[in-house]
Structures are given as C-alpha cells and as structure tokens.
C-alpha positions as semicolon CSV with decimal commas, in nm:
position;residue;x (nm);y (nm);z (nm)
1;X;0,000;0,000;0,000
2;X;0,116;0,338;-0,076
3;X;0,186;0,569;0,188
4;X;0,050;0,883;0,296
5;X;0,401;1,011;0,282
6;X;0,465;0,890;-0,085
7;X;0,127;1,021;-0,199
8;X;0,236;1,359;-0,047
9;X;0,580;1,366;-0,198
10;X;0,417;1,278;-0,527
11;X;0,137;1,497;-0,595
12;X;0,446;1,801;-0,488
13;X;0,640;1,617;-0,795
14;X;0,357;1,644;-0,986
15;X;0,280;2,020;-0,958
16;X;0,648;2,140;-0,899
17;X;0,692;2,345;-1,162
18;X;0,336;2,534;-1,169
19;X;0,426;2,601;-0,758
20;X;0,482;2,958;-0,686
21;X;0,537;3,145;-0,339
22;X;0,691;2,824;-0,158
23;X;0,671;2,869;0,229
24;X;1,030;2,781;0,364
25;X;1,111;2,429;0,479
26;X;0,913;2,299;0,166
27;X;1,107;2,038;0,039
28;X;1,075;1,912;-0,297
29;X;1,213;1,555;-0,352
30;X;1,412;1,389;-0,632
31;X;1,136;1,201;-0,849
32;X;1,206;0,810;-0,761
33;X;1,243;0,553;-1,037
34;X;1,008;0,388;-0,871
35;X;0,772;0,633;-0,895
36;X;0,870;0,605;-1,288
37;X;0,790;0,274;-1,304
38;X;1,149;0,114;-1,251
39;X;1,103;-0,105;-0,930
40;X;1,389;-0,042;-0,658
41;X;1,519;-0,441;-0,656
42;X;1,401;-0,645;-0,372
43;X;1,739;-0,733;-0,219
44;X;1,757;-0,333;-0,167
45;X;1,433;-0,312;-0,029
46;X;1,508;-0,662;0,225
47;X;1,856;-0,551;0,328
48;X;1,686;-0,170;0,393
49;X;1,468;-0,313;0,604
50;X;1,625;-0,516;0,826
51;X;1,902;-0,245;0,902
52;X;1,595;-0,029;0,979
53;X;1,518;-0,308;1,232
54;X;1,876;-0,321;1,345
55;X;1,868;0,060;1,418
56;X;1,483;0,044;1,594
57;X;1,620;-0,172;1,841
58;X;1,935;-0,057;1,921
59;X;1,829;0,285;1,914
60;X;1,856;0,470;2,311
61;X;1,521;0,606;2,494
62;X;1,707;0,935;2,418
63;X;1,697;0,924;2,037
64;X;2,068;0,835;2,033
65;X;2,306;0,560;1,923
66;X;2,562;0,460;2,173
67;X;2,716;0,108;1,996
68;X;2,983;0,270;1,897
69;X;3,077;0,644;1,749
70;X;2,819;0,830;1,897
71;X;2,680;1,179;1,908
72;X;2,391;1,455;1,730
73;X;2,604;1,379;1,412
74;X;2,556;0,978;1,418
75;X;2,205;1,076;1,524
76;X;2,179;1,234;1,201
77;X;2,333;0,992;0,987
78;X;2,086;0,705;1,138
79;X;1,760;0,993;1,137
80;X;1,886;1,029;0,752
81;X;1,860;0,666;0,675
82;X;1,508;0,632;0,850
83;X;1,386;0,935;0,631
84;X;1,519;0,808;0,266
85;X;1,323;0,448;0,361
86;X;0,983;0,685;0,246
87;X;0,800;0,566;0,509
88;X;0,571;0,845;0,668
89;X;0,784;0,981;0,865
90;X;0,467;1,152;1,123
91;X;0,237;0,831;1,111
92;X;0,467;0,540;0,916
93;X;0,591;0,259;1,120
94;X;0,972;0,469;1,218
95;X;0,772;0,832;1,337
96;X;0,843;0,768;1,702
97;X;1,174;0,667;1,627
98;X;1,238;0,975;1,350
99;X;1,085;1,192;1,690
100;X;1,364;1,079;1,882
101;X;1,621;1,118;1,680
102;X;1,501;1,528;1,599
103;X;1,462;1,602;1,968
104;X;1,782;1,420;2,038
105;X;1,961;1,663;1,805
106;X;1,847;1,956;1,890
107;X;1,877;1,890;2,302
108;X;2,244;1,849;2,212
109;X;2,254;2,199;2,085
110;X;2,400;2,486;2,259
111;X;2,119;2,779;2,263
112;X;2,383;3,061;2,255
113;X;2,630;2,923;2,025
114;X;2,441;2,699;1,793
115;X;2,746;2,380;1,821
116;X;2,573;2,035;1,801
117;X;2,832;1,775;1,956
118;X;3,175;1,824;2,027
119;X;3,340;1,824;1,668
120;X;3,276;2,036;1,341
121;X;3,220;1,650;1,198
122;X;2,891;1,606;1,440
123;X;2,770;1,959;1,347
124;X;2,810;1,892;1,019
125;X;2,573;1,555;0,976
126;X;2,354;1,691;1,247
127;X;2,289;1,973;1,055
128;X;2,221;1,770;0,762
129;X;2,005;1,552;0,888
130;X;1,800;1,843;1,075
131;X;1,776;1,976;0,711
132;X;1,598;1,711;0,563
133;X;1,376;1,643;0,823
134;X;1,278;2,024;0,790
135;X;0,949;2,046;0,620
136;X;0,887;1,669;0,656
137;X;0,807;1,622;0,995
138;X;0,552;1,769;1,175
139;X;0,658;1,970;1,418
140;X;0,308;2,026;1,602
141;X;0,397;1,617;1,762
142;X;0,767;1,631;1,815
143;X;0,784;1,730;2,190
144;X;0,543;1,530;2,407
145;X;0,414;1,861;2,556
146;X;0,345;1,984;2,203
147;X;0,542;2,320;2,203
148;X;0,857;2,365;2,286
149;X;0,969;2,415;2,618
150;X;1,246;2,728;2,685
151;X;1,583;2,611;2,737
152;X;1,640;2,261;2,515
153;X;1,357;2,250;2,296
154;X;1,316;2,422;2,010
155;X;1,146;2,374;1,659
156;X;1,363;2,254;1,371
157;X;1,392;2,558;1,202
158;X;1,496;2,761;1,455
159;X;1,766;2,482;1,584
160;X;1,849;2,495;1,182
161;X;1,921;2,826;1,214
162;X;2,124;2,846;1,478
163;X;2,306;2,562;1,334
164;X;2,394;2,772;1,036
165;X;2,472;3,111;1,216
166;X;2,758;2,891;1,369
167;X;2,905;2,701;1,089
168;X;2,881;3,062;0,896
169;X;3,062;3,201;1,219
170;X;3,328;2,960;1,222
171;X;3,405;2,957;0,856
172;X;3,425;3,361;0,912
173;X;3,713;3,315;1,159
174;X;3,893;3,103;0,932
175;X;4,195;3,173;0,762
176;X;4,065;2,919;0,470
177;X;3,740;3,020;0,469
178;X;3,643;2,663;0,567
179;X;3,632;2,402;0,912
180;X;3,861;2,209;1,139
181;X;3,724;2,013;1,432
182;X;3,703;2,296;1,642
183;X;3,469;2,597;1,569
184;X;3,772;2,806;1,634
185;X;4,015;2,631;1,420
186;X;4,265;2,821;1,253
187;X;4,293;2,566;0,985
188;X;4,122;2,297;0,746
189;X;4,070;1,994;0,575
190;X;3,833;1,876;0,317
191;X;3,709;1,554;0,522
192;X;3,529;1,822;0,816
193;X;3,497;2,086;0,530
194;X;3,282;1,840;0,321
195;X;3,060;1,749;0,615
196;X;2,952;2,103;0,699
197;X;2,921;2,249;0,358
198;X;2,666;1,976;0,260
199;X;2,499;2,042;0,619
200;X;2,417;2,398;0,462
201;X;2,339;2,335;0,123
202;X;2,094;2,136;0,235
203;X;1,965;2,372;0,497
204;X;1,944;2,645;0,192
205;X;1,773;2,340;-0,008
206;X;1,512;2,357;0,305
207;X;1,473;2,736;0,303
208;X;1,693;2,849;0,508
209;X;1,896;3,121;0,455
210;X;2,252;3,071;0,397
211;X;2,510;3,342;0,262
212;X;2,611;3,277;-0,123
213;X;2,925;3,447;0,021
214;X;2,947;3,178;0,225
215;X;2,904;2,860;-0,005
216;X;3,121;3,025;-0,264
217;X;3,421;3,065;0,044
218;X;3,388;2,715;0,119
219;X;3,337;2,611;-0,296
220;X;3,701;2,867;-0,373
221;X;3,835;2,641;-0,055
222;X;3,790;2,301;-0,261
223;X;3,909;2,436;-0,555
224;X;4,217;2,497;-0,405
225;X;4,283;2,154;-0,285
226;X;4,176;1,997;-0,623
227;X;4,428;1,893;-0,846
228;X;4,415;1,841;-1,222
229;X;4,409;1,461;-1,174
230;X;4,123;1,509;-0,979
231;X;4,326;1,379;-0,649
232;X;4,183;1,663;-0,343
233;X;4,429;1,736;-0,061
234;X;4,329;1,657;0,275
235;X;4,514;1,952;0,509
236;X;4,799;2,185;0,467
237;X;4,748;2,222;0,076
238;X;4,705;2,041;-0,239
239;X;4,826;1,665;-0,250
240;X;4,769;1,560;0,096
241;X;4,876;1,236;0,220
242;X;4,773;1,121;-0,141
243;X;4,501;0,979;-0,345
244;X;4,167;0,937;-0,136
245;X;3,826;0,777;-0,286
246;X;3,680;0,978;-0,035
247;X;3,791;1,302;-0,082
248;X;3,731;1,295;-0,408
249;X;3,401;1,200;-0,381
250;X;3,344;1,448;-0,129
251;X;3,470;1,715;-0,346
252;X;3,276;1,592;-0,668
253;X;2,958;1,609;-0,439
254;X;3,013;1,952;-0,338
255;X;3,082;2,083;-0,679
256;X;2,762;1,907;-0,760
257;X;2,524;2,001;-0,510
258;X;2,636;2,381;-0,510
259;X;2,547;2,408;-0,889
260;X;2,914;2,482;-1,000
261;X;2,964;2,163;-1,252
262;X;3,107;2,456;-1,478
263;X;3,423;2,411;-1,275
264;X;3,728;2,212;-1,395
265;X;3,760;2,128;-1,035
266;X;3,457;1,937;-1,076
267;X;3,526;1,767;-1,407
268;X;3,916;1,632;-1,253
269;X;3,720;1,507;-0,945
270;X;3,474;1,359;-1,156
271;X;3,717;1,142;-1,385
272;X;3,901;1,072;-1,093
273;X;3,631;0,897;-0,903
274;X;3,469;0,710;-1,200
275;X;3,854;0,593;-1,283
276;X;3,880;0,482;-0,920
277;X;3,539;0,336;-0,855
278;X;3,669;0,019;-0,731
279;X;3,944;0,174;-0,482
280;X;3,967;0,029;-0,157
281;X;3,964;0,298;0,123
282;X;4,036;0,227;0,484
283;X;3,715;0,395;0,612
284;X;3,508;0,211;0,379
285;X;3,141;0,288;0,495
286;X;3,267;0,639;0,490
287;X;3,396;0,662;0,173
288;X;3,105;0,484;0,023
289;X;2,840;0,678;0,157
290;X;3,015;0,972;-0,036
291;X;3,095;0,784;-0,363
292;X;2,757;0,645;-0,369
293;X;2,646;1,036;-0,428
294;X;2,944;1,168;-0,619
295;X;2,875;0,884;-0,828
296;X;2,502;0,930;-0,912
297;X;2,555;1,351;-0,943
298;X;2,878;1,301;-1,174
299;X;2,741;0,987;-1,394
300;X;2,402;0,783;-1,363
301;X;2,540;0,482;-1,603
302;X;2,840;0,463;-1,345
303;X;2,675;0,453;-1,067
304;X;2,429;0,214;-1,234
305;X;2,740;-0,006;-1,277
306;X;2,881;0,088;-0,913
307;X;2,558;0,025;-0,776
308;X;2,476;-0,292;-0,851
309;X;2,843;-0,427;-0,699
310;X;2,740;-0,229;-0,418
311;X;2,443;-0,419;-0,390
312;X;2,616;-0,766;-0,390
313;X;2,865;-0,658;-0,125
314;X;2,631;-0,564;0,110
315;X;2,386;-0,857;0,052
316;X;2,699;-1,058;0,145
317;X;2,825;-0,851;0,446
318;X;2,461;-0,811;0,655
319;X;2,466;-0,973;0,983
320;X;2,170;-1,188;1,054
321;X;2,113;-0,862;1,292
322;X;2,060;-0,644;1,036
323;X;2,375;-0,419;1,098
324;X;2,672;-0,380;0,888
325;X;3,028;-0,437;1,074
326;X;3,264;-0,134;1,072
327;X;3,508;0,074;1,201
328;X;3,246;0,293;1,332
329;X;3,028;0,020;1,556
330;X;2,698;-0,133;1,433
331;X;2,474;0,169;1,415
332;X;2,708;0,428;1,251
333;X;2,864;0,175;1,009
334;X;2,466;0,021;0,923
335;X;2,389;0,391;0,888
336;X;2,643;0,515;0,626
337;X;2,574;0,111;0,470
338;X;2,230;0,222;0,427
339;X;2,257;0,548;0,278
340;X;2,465;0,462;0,044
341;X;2,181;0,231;-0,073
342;X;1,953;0,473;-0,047
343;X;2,014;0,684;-0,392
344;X;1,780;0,369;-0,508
345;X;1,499;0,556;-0,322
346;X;1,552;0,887;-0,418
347;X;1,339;1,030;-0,132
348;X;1,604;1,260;0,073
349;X;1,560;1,581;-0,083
350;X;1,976;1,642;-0,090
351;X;1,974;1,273;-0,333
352;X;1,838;1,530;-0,582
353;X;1,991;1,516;-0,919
C-alpha cells in the first residue's frame, strides 16, 4: 500500500513546476524511479529493512546511538537513513523513532552558540540531517508537551538556524574560509569541510537562509585543494597524504550540489572517481556513503554499474542482525551502509539530481 508520505511527496512532484510562493522548509524531492515505473530491486528493499530493524532496536530512549561512534552527528546519519526508507515519517511505522532522533539533536545543541556535539564532523551531519527532516516532519507532535519548552527545545527551524549562524561564524574566523574540528580552528581539511558544507546546502535546499558568500568561500576552498588529476588534498594544501576515494568523492559532491559543474575542479574530481570506482579505502562505509552520491551527481550509467556491486557486497556482508560491521560500531557503520543504498529511493531531498 502506498503511503500517505509517498502520496504527499508525489502529488508536490507532480505540480512542482506550476508552484509559486513556496513557504520555507518545503522540500521538494528527487522524483524516484520507482515512482517512474522502474522497481527499486528487492534485495535493496530486504537488506533496507532489516538495518531499519537493526537501528529500531538498538536505538537509546534518548533518540541516540551509543554502539559505537556516537553523538547529534551519528544521530543524524541514522535519522537520515530512516527518512530516505519513504515511510511516513509523522504516522509510518519509524515516526516515534524519527521523533527521537530530531529532539535528540536539537537537546544536544547549545542555545547561545548553535554547536551540536563536540566536533565540526557532528555539526556537520547533524545539521544535515536536521535539514531534511525540515518540512517533513511535523513539528506540532515532536515534543510530548506539544510546544517547545524554553531552554532545550526548540522547533527545527529555529535549531536549523542556529546551526547555520555557527558554521557561517566559524568559517568567518577562518583563515581558509572553511572548518577544522574545532569551531575556532585556525585551519582545514576537506574531510570536516565536506561534512559542513553539505549540512548547509541542504539547509538552503530547506529554506533556510545561507550566505552565497558563504558557499562560494567554502566552494574557492575546494578548488584549491583539487588537483588536475582530480586527487583533493586533505590539510595543509594540495596533495595531501595522497590519493583518497573519499575526498574525491566528497569534493565531486560539493561541486555538484552547489550548482558549480562549470568548474574544472569538478570535471578532474569527476574522472578521478569514475577511474577509481573500485578503490579500496580504509574507512570504507565512509567513503562509500560519499561515492555512492558523487557517483550518481557526476554519472548515472556509473553509478548504475557501481551500484549494482554495491548491492552484492552488502547482501553478502549483513549480519543476521541487520547491521553492517565497521570501524564505526553497528549503528554508525549500518547507517552510512544504508545510505549509500539509499540513492535507489531517491526520497532525501539532498539525493536530488
């Protein structure tokens, strides 16, 4: 049966270019192939499911995941892969568990400063997944005492905001016009950069308002660690401790997502990570979760090919749990696992193409 949620997200596709005077936080998501007619294959739909099992149960009260890595940015990676499942996320089967993850977030913020966790990385996926659930969850059932209290509790969009005002801080105060781990960092590497600068393109994807000053900074920043081979430098300048999958992905996906594919930043990155889409990386869940997007922004018959290898990987690596094994612990690595699978949904509004 088709869900409320689906219905919703497809009578938007159908009308999205007649819509005029868009409220902010209206999302508008990729069309699926699915929705097309193409069927996303069962062993995508079976192994999505049962890591959506795996991270029900080993979910905290709190909204949290504590089996490894934790904090608001794991929270966001697993809220992420609950969202990009398309089930309703106010009345589908994972609502109380989407709830928990939201309020779980957004109690880890600091009300003056707008930091979520205690690393640029955390802010960075918190704020992401904060932005897609922006516009997609009702907000009138997210605290149990319906509005939000003073001190903790806020509404999405106001903890998105603040969110933003401090990655746009820090990036001010920044000789590279970009992010370390600190929000005071004096310097920068792409791995932290990445995280953050897709945290607010998708919050300006949402509605919110974010700086073009700022995006084009942080845009100038990978340019400058891109090299014509498409390898991206990690710290300290172009060539960093060599070639990286992951960075290149990361850097692809930025130049994708920011609407600058005019750059010959992105078309090096590009080559480079269709040349290399078989490279082993030693944080593999991480690095796939980015390729899996580079991929499908840079070239849909690659990732096509990419893809389905994916598939068989991870059809042979599920533990009868549900979870994925990683560096990361079960949640965190099932997390990125399942992301990465999910550009065969199509529902996360940043999985636009």
């Amino acid at each position: 049966m088709v869900s409320k949620f689906l219905q919703w997200r497809w009578a938007i596709l159908c009308c999205a270019f007649g819509l005029v005077g868009m409220q902010p936080g209206q999302v508008l998501a990729q069309p699926t192939f699915a929705a097309q007619g193409d069927v996303v294959p069962r062993d995508v739909r079976e192994m999505t499911e049962r890591g959506l099992q795996y991270l029900v149960k080993s979910q905290a009260k709190e909204g949290n995941w504590v089996d490894g890595q934790s904090g608001p940015g794991t929270t966001g990676l697993g809220l992420m892969a609950f969202l990009a499942s398309g089930e309703d996320p106010n009345f589908g089967k994972y609502s109380q568990n989407i709830r928990r993850a939201v309020r779980s977030i957004i109690r880890s913020q600091n009300g003056t400063t707008g930091f979520m966790g205690n690393s640029m990385y955390h802010h960075g996926f918190a704020m992401l997944g904060l932005a897609e659930a922006y516009g997609a969850v009702d907000e009138s059932t997210l605290w149990e005492s319906g509005a939000p209290k003073a001190g903790s509790e806020r509404s999405v969009g106001e903890a998105l905001e603040l969110a933003v005002r401090c990655a746009i801080t820090s990036q001010s105060k920044n000789p590279h016009n970009a992010w370390r781990y600190s929000p005071n960092a004096r310097d920068a590497d792409t791995s932290v950069s990445g995280a953050v600068l897709m945290g607010l393109l998708a919050a300006r994807n949402a509605g919110i308002e974010v700086p073009d000053k700022s995006i084009d900074s942080a845009i100038k920043y990978f340019s400058s660690m891109t090299g014509d081979s498409g390898t991206v430098g990690y710290s300290g300048g172009l060539g960093g401790f060599g070639n990286s999958i992951a960075r290149s992905s990361i850097a692809c996906l930025v130049y994708a997502i920011s609407k600058r594919k005019d750059l010959k930043q992105f078309e090096s990155a590009k080559k480079y990570v269709i040349s290399n889409m078989n490279e082993t990386s030693h944080y593999a869940e991480y690095a796939r979760y980015y390729e899996a997007q580079a991929l499908f922004q840079a070239d849909i018959s690659a990732w096509e090919k990419w893809n389905r290898g994916l598939v068989r990987k991870l059809k042979a690596s599920q533990k009868d749990d549900g979870s994925f094994s990683g560096q990361y612990g079960g949640s965190v690595s099932t997390s990125l696992n399942l992301l990465a699978l999910a550009l065969n949904y199509r529902f996360l509004p940043v999985y636009e193409r």
